[in-house]
C-alpha atoms as one frame of an Amber mdcrd trajectory, in Angstrom:
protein
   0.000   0.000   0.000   1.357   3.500  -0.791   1.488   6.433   1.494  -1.080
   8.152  -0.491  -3.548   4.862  -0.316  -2.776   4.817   3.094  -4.104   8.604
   4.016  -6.983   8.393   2.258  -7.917   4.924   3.685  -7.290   6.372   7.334
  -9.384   9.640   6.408 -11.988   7.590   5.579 -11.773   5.745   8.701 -11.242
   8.302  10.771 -14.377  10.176   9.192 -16.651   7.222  10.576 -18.796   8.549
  13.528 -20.620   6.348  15.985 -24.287   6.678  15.799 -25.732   5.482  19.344
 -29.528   5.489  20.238 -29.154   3.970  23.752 -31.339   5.256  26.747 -28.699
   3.916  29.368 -25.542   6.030  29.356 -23.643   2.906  30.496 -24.858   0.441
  27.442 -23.628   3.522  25.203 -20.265   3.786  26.442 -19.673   0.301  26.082
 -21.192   0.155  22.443 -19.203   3.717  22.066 -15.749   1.985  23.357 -16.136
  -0.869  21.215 -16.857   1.317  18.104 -13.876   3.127  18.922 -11.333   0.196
  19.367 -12.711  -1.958  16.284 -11.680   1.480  13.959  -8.228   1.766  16.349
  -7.494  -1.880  15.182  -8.375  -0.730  11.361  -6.321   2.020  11.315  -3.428
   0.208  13.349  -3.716  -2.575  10.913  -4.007  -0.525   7.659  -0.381   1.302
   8.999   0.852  -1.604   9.369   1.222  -2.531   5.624   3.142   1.063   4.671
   6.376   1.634   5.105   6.461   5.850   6.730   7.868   6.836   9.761   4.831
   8.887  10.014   2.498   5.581   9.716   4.922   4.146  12.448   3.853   6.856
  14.623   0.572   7.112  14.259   0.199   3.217  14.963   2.087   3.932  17.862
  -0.883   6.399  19.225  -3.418   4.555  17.929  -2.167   1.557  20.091  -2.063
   3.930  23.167  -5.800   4.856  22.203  -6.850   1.431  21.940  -5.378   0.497
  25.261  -7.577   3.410  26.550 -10.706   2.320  24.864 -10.323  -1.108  26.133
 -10.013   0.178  29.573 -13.056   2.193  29.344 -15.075  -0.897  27.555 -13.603
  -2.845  31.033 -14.562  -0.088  33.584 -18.376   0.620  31.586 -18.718  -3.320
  31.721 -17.049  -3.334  35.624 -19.936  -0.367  36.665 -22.954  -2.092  34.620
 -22.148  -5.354  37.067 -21.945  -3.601  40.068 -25.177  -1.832  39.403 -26.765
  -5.053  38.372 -25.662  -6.451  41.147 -27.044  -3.600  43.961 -30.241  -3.277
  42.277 -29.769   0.266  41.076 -31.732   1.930  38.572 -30.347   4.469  36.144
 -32.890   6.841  34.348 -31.614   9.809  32.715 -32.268  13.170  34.119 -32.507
  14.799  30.502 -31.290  13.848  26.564 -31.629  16.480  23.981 -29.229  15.935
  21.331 -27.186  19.031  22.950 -27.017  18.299  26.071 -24.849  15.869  27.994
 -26.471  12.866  29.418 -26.885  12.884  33.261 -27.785  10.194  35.531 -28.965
   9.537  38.439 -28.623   6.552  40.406 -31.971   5.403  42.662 -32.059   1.631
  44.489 -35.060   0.156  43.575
């Protein structure tokens, strides 16, 4: 692959956007997480096969990404067990597209 096939393979990637119609805030962080390591592993794979410094690098941050998405999927996954577990409810406080999601934790 050349370096030119290679940039306009990772813009495309890159230009993917998750699209996530989940109620529970913790069910979309663990969809959002694994959305966001499958196009790590895309990119880190598609670098793989040129031969740039500046493909070297960027796999090198895209690994240190991953590592972080993967933690997050872990620690989403860790919390939705834990509530599970106590019993507690989660019902969003508010979610216009604009606004942040809030929660707010209530035993049942």
């Amino acid at each position: 692959m050349t370096r030119k096939e290679f940039e306009k393979l990772r813009a495309s990637i890159e230009e993917q956007s998750f699209i996530g119609d989940f109620v529970n805030p913790i069910e979309y962080g663990i969809q959002r997480a694994g959305f966001e390591k499958r196009k790590f592993q895309k990119l880190i794979t598609a670098a793989r096969k040129v031969d740039s410094k500046t493909a070297r690098a960027k796999s090198q941050q895209w690994q240190r990404q991953l590592v972080r998405a993967e933690s997050s999927c872990e620690r989403f996954k860790q919390l939705r067990k834990e509530i599970e577990a106590a019993k507690i409810r989660i019902q969003p406080l508010s979610t216009p597209a604009n606004e942040k999601i809030r929660i707010k934790l209530r035993p049942h």
